[in-house]
N, C-alpha and C positions, 0 to 999 in steps of 0.2 A: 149556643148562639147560632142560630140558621145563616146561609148564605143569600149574597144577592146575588140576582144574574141580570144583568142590563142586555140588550140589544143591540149592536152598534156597528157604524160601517167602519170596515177595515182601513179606510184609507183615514176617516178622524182620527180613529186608535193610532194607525203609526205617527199622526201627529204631535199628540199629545205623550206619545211613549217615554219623549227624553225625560217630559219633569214626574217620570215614576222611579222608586228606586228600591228593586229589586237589589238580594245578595245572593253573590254567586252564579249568575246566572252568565251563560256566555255566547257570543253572535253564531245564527246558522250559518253565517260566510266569513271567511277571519278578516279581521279589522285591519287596519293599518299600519295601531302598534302593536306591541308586544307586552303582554300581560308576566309578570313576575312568574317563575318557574314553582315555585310552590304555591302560590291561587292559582297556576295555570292548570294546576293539576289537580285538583280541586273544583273544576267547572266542566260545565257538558253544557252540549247545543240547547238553545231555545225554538223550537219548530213554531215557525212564521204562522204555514197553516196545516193547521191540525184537520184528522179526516171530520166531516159531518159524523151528529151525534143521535142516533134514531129517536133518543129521549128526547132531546130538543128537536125536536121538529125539524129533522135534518139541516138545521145549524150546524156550522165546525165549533169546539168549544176549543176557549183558549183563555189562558190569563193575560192580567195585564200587564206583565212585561215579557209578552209573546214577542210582541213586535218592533221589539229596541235590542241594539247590539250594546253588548254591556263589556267594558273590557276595564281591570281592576288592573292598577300598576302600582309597584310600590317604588318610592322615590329613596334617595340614596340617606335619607335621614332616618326612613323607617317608618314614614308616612304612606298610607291607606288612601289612592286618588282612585276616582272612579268617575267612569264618561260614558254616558249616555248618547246612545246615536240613534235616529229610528231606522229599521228595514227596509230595503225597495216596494213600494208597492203592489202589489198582484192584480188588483182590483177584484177579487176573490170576496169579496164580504156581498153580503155580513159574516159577524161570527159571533157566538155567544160567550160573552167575558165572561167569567166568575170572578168576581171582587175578591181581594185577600180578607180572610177572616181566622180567626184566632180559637182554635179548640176543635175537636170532635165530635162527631155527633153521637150522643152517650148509647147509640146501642151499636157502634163500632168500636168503642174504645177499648174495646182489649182487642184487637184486629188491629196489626201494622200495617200502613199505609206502604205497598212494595215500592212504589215511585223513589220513596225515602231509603231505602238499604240497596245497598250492593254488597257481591260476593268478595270473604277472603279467604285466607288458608284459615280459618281460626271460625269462618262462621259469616252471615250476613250481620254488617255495621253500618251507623247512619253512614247516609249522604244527601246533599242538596239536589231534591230534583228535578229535572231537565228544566222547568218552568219557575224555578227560584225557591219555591216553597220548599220551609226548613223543619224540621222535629221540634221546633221552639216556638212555631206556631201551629201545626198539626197538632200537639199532643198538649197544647197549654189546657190550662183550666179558664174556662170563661167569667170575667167578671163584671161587675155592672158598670163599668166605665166612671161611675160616679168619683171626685177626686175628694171625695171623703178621706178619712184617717183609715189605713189601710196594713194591716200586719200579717206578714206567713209566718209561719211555723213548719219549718222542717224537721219531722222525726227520721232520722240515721239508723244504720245497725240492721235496718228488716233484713231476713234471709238467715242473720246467725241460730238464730234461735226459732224452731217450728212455733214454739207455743207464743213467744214473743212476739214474733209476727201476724198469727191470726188474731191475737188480740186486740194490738195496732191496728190492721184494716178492720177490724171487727166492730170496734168503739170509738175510732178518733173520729171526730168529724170530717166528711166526705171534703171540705177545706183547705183539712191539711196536706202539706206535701210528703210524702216518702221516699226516702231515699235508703235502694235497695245495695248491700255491699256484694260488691264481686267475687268475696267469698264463702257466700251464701249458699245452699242447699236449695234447690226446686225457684227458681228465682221467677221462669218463665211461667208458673202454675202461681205463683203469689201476684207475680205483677200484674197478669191477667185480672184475678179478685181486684186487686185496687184499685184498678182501670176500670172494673164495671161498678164498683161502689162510689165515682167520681173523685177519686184523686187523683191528683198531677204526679209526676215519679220521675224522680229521678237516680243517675248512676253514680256511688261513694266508690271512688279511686284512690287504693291504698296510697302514700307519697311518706321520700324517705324524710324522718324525724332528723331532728338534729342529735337525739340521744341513738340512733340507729349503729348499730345492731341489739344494741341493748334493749332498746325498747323497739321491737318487731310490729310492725303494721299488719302482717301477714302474705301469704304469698300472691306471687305478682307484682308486691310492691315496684314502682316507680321508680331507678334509683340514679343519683348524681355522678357514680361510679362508670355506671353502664351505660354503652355506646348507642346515638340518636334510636339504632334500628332498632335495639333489645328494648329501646322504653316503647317504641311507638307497635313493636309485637306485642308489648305484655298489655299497652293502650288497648290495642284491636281484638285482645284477648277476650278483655274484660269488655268491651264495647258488645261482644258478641253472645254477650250472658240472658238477655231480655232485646227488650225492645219498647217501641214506646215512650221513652224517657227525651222530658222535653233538655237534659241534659249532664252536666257531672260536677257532683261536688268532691274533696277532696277530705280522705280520712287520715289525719295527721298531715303531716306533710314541708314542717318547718323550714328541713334545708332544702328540699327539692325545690320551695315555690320561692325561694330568695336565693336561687343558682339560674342567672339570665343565661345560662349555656344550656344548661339540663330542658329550661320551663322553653325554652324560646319555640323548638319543633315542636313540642308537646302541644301548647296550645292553640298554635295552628292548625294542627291537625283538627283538636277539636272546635275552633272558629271553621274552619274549611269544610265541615261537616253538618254545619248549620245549627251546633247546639250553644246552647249559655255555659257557664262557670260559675260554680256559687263557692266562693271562700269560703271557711267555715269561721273565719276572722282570730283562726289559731293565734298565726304567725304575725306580728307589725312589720315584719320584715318582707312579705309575699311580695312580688314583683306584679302580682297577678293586672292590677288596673293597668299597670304600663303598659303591657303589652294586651292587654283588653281591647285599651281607649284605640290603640294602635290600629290594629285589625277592625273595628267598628263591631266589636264582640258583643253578645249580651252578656253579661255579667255582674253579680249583685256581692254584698259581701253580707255576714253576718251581725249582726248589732249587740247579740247577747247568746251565751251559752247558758241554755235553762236548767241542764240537771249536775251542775258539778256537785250541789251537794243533793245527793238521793234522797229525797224526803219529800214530800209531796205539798209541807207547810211550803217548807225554802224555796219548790218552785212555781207554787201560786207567787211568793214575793216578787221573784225574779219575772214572772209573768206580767204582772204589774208592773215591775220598771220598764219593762219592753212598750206597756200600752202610754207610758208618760211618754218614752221616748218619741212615739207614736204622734202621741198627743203634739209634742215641740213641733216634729218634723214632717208631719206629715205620713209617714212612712218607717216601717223597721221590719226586721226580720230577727225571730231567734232560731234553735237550733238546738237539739235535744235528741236521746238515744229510747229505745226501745224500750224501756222501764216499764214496769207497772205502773210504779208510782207519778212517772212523767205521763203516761197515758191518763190516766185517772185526773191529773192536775190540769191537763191542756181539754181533757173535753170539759172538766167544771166549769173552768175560766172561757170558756169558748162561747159557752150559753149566757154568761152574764157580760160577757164582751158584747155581742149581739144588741142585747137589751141596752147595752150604753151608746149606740151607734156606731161600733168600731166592724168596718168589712174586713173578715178573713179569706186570703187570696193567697192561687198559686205562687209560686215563688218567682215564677214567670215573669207574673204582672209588674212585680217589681225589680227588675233587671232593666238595665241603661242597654238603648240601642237594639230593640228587641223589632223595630219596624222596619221591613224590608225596603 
């Protein structure tokens, strides 16, 4: 989806700045109040005026919520308030806006965007940067806006398996999402192919089971046991695997994501980072939308798990229920592993989905709260 650049005097811009609403983004002079200690930490300055741009005909370029001081407070119930104020003016303008737009331009896509990472002890991990813009809109999949019946499909597990995986990016439809696990093998050399084959990608983060130790996630796992800093290292661990990923679903994960002590820094972190959260709709018990809705997160849940039984008849069936679901609501998402036979069922059903009018769309697209 190409971008727009408008023209515009810097002193309209700061006018109009309060009724835009960037996330994350924070004043080049501090404000009055005081922003909660974890969004606070979590935010960088927004530069008023950026230098001239030789490509723009020595315009300054800037987004548009260059020019507003944005300061995020959280109130004593657990509510997400957010106050828009515009900038002193310089009388500095013009400057050339860049409208927010949604996606990559496909022959950058396997090239991260640096504005978005910063350094840790573990590697470069997202962040929001300086200008609001998050990895959930950088790295989405473009779709036709159309409010058609609209279904993702997320394939899990890429990275366990070499052959598994080239397979996946090989044949599924450029559509689909993938979601690479963190303890995969060559993750940055695969995610790069999916990136330039047009899929969206995201990061599977082990999370402890409620049958844990028993049934093992693998390492890194997330656990209820382990103190805020050990989850949000082995977080930053796994954050530092790839790149690109418009965000993180979770693999397994029953008691982690229904323990409000364990989830609550967890997913702030990754709201503070500018990514979504995709349930995999394991658990009925996940806490995940409370604290979603809370943070103004994006985040979507699962509607159907497409390969519990491995057979390729069983998940054409289950594919089909996904597209009634569709059909009722508008909207669904399923959710399915590296299989042969799941690859084979989701690209058939992919082409005759098409032909019935149904758009397949990042997982992006349909995440709550994904507008800055």
């Amino acid at each position: 989806m190409g971008s727009l650049s408008i023209v515009i005097g810097l002193s309209f811009y700061a006018a109009m700045a309060p009724d835009m609403r960037p996330i994350n983004s924070a004043p080049a002079e501090p404000p009055t109040e005081t922003a909660s200690p974890e969004l606070a930490a979590a935010t960088t300055p927004a530069p008023l005026a950026p230098a001239p741009d030789p490509a723009s005909g020595g315009l300054a370029a800037a987004r548009p919520n260059s020019g507003a001081n944005v300061v995020h407070t959280m109130t004593s119930d657990g509510n997400l308030v957010t106050k828009f104020t515009p900038q002193a003016r310089d009388g500095n303008g013009p400057v050339l806006i860049d409208a927010p737009r949604i996606g990559q331009d496909p022959r950058m896509a396997a090239i991260p965007n640096d504005d978005l990472l910063e350094d840790s002890p573990f590697g470069r991990i997202p962040m929001v940067a300086a200008d609001g813009l998050r990895s959930v809109e950088q790295y989405a999949r473009p779709w036709s806006g159309a409010r058609g019946t609209r279904i993702a499909i997320v394939v899990g597990g890429l990275g366990l398996s070499q052959t598994g995986t080239q397979r996946a990016i090989k044949l599924l439809p450029e559509e689909v999402t993938l979601a690479f696990a963190t303890s995969g093998n060559s993750l940055e050399r695969w995610m790069q192919e999916a990136r330039r084959r047009g899929h969206e990608v995201l990061l599977q983060v082990p999370f402890e089971p409620f049958d844990y130790p028993a049934n093992d996630p693998g390492r890194g796992t997330l656990l209820t046991s382990a103190s805020t800093r050990q989850n949000l290292d082995s977080l930053h661990q796994a954050m530092a695997r790839i790149t690109n990923y418009t965000g993180v679903m979770n693999y397994m994960g029953g008691r982690f994501l229904a323990d409000a002590n364990a989830l609550d820094p967890v997913i702030r972190d990754i709201a503070g980072r500018g990514l979504l959260f995709l349930d995999d709709g394991s658990s009925a018990q996940s806490l995940v939308a409370t604290f979603a809705k809370t943070l103004a997160m994006p985040h979507a849940f699962a509607d159907l798990q497409l390969d519990g039984q491995v057979q390729e008849a069983a998940i054409l069936g289950r594919l089909d229920e996904l597209e009634r679901i569709a059909q009722r609501r508008g909207t669904a998402i399923g959710v399915a592993s590296a299989f042969d036979e799941s690859i084979a069922a989701i690209g058939k059903w992919a082409d005759e989905a098409r032909r019935r009018g149904i758009e397949i769309v990042g997982v992006s697209a349909l995440s709550d709260a994904t507008a800055p």
